[in-house]
C-alpha positions, 0 to 999 in steps of 0.5 A: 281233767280229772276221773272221778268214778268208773262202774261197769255191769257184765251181764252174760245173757242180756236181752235188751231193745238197744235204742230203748236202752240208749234213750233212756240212758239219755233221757236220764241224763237229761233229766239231770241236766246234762247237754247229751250229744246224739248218741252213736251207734256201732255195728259188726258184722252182715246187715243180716248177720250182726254179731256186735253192737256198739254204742256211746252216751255222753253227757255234760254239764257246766256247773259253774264257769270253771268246773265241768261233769261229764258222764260217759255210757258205754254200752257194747254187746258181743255175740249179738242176736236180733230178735222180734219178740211182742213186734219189739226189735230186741238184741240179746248177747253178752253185755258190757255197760261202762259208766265213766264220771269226769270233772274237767277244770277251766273248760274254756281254756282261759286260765292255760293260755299264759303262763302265770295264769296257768300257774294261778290256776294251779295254786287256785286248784290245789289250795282254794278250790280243793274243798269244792273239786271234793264235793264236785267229785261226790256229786258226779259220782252219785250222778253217774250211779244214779243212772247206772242204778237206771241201766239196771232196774231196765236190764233187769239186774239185781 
């Protein structure tokens, strides 16, 4: 496994409809082709009284029988206050959005279960298929800020 790339938005007086925001996280990953998990979400604090909110996007896709990227929002808001604004349910605090890109080498498993293979993959990696893991890595990366730049057209950051 390999980390490719990682951004993060600090935006200190986020205002923002959570599950709109997850959704089009998703949404975007999707639209690259990515398998997305149901995302989770994390609450702290009172029902009535929540002062934290929590939640993970992850994405992966199989682009070919060996390599596979895998794209992972985090997005976390401290000092969360709901609010209905227009009959929206809406949150605002202080907002932290990380975006992480991976490639993960022989998803599978197959070549780390011998020993030799195990080494043959090794030497495939570091010798032939280097070339390929380069451009798989800029291709993650422009994945993954491509969604971020989505993060932001919704939050409103410049």
């Amino acid at each position: 496994m390999g980390k490719v790339a990682r951004s993060q938005l600090n935006i200190s007086n986020l205002k923002v409809d959570m599950k709109g925001l997850v959704e089009a996280v998703k949404s975007s990953l999707e639209a690259l082709n990515y398998d997305v998990d149901d995302p989770k979400y994390k609450y702290h604090g009172k029902p009535e009284e929540i002062n934290e909110v929590q939640s993970n996007v992850v994405g992966e896709k199989k682009v070919d029988n060996y390599t596979m990227f895998k794209i992972e929002v985090e997005i976390n808001i401290r000092s969360a206050k709901p609010f209905i604004e227009k009959g929206k349910k809406l949150i605002t605090g202080e907002g932290k959005i990380i975006l992480r890109s991976d490639l993960i080498f022989d998803y599978d498993n197959k070549w780390s279960k011998d020993p030799i293979l195990h080494f043959l993959k090794g030497v495939y990696e570091k010798y032939i298929y280097r070339q390929t893991i380069k451009n798989f890595e800029v291709d993650v990366s422009n994945e993954m800020f491509g969604v971020r730049d989505e993060i932001k057209s919704i939050v409103k950051m410049r």
